[in-house]
FIKE-143081 format. One record per residue (C-alpha): x, y, z; residue in three letters. Coordinates in steps of 0.001 Angstrom, whole numbers, plus 500000, padded with zeros to 6 digits. Each point is the difference from the previous one (the first is absolute). Example, Ala and Ser with C-alpha at 12.3 -4.5 7.8 and 13.67 -1.06 7.14 Angstrom:
# residues 2
        u        v        w   rest
   512300   495500   507800    ALA
   501370   503440   499340    SER
//
This chain:
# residues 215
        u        v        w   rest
   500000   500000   500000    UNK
   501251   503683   498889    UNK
   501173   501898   503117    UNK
   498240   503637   500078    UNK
   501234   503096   502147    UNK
   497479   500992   503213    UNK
   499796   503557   497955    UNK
   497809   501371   503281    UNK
   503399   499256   502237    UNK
   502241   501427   496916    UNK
   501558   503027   500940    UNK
   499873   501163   496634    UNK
   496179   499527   499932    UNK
   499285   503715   499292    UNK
   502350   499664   497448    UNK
   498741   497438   498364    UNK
   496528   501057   499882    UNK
   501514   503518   498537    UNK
   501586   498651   497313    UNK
   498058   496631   499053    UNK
   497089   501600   497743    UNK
   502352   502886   498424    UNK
   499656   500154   496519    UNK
   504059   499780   499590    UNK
   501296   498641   503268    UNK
   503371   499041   498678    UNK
   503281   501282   501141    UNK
   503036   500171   498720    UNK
   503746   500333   501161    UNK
   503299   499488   497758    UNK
   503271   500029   501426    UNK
   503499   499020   498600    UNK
   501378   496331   501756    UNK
   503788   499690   499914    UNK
   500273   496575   497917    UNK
   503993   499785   500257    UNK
   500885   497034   502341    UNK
   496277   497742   498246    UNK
   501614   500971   496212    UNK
   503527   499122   501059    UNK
   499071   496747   501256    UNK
   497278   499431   497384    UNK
   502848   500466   497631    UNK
   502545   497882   501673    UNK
   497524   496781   500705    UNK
   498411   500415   496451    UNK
   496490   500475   501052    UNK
   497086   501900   498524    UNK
   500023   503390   500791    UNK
   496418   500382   499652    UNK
   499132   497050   501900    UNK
   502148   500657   503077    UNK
   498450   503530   500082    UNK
   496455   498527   499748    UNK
   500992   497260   502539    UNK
   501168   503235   502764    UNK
   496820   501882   499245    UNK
   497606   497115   500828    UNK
   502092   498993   502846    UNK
   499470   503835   501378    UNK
   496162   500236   499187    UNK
   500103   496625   502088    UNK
   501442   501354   502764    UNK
   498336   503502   500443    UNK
   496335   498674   500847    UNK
   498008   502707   498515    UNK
   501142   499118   496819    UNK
   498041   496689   500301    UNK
   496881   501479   501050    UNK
   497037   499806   497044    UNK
   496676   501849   499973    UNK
   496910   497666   499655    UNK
   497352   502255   500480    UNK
   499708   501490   503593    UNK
   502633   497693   501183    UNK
   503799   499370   499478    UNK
   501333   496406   499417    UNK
   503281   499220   501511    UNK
   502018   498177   497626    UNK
   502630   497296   501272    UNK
   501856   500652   497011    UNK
   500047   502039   496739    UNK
   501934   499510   497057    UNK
   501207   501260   496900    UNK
   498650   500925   496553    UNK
   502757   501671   497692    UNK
   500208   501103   496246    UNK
   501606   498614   497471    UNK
   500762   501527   496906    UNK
   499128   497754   497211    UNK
   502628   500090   496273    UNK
   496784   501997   498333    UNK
   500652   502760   501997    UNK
   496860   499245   502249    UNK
   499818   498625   502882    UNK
   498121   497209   502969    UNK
   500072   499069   503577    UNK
   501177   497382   501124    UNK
   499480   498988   504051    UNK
   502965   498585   502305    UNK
   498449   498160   502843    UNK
   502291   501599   503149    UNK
   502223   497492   502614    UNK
   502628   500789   502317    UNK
   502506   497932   497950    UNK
   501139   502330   497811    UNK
   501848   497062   497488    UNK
   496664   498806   499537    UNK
   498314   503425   499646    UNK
   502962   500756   496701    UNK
   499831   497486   498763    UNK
   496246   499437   499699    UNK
   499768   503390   498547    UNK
   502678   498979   497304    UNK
   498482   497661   498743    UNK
   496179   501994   499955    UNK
   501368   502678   498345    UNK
   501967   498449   496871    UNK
   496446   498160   499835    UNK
   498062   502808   499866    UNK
   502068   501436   496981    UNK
   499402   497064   498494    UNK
   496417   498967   500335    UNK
   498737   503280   501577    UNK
   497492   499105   502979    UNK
   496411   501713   499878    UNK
   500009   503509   501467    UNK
   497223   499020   502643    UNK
   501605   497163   501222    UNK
   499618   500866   503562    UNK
   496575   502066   499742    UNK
   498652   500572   503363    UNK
   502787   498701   501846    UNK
   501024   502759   502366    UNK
   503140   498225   502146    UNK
   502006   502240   497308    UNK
   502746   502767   500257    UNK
   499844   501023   496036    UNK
   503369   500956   498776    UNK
   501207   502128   497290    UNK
   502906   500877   498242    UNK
   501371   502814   497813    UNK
   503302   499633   499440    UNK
   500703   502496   497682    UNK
   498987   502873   502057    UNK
   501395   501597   503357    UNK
   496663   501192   500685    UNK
   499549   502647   502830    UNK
   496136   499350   500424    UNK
   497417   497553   498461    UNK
   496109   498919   499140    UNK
   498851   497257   499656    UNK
   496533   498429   497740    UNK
   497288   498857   502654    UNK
   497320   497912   499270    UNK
   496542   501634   502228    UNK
   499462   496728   500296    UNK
   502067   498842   501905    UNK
   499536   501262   503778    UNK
   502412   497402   501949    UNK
   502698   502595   500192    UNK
   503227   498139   498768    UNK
   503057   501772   500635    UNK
   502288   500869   496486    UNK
   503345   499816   500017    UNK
   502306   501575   497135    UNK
   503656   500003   499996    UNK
   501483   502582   497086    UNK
   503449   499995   498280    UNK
   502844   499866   502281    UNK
   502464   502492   499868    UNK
   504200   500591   501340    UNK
   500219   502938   502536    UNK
   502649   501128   501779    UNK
   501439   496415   500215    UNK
   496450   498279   500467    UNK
   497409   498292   497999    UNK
   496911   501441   500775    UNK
   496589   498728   498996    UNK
   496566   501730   499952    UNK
   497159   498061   501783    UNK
   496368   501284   500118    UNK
   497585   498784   502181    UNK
   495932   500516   499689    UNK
   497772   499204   502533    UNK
   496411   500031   500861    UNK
   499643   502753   502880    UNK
   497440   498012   501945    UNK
   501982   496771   500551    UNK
   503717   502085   500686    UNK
   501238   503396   499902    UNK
   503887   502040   499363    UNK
   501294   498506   503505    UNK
   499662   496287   498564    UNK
   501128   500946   496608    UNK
   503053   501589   501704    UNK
   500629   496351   502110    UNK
   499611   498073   496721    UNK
   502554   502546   498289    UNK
   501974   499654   503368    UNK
   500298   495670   500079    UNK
   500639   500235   495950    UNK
   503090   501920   500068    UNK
   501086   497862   503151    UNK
   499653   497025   498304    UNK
   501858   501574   496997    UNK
   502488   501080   501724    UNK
   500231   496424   501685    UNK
   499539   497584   497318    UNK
   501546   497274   500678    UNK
   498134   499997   503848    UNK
   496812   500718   498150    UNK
   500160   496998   497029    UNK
   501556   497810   502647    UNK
   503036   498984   497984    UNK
//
């Protein structure tokens, strides 16, 4: 049986009845991650990039609760565990999602995704393959852009209140690779102070990421 949140006992309560029936009740909050010690040993272990990235951000939405709360309705499931959808850019130029189920052991998590991925560019998987499933952090990626701020396409239909995640082109500065993240959120489930803990446990874990990936 879902677990849902006592929302009378919430201390965000008045919060959440503020912000649950706004017409736009998304946030948003992007923020550069310094990526050096995660590319570095990405690099030097020959793993995916985009995977290990993926892996850290679904690690850190698992961690900071809000970011596994769900609207349904008046009430707000608890998930156990969310996990990951991500885009892949297909040889046409468009693009799908493809969906890596999340687990501690990060070996497993790579190379899972791996093997999803090179799939997907081959036989391209259905864009609503995972309609109405709402254990989700939805992931983007625009890696030719260093992008500063960001929007993102919302279905109205869609009232769970998924967090998006969007990591831009990384860039050298002053000895450092930096990386721009964006986070959006749905005001009623979260607000800046647990945006700012997810941004927080990210760069630890990039900055640690051999502790983090346990290897």
């Amino acid at each position: 049986m879902p677990e849902y949140l006592d929302t009378e006992a919430w201390s965000r309560r008045h919060l959440f009845r503020l912000f649950k029936d706004y017409d736009d009740p998304y946030f948003n909050v992007c923020a550069d991650v310094d990526v050096t010690p995660l590319l570095a040993l990405a690099r030097e272990r020959g793993l995916s990039f985009f995977v290990t990235y993926h892996y850290l951000s679904t690690k850190t939405a698992n961690e900071v609760e809000p970011f596994r709360y769900r609207l349904r309705g008046e009430r707000v499931v608890v998930h156990e565990r969310v996990h990951a959808g991500a885009i892949v850019l297909l040889p046409d130029d468009s693009f799908t999602f493809v969906y890596f189920d999340y687990t501690e052991d990060f070996d497993a998590f790579h190379e899972d995704a791996r093997a999803k991925i090179e799939r997907a560019r081959r036989e391209p998987p259905p864009l609503d393959a995972r309609a109405g499933q709402d254990d989700l952090i939805y992931h983007s990626v625009i890696p030719w852009v260093s992008f500063t701020s960001i929007s993102h396409a919302r279905d109205s239909r869609q009232q769970s209140g998924i967090p998006k995640v969007s990591f831009g082109k990384y860039r050298e500065a002053n000895g450092r690779v930096l990386m721009p993240v964006s986070v959006e959120a749905h005001h009623a489930l979260l607000d800046g102070l647990h945006a700012g803990r997810f941004f927080e446990r990210l760069q630890r874990h990039c900055a640690d990421p051999r502790a983090a990936l346990g290897l």
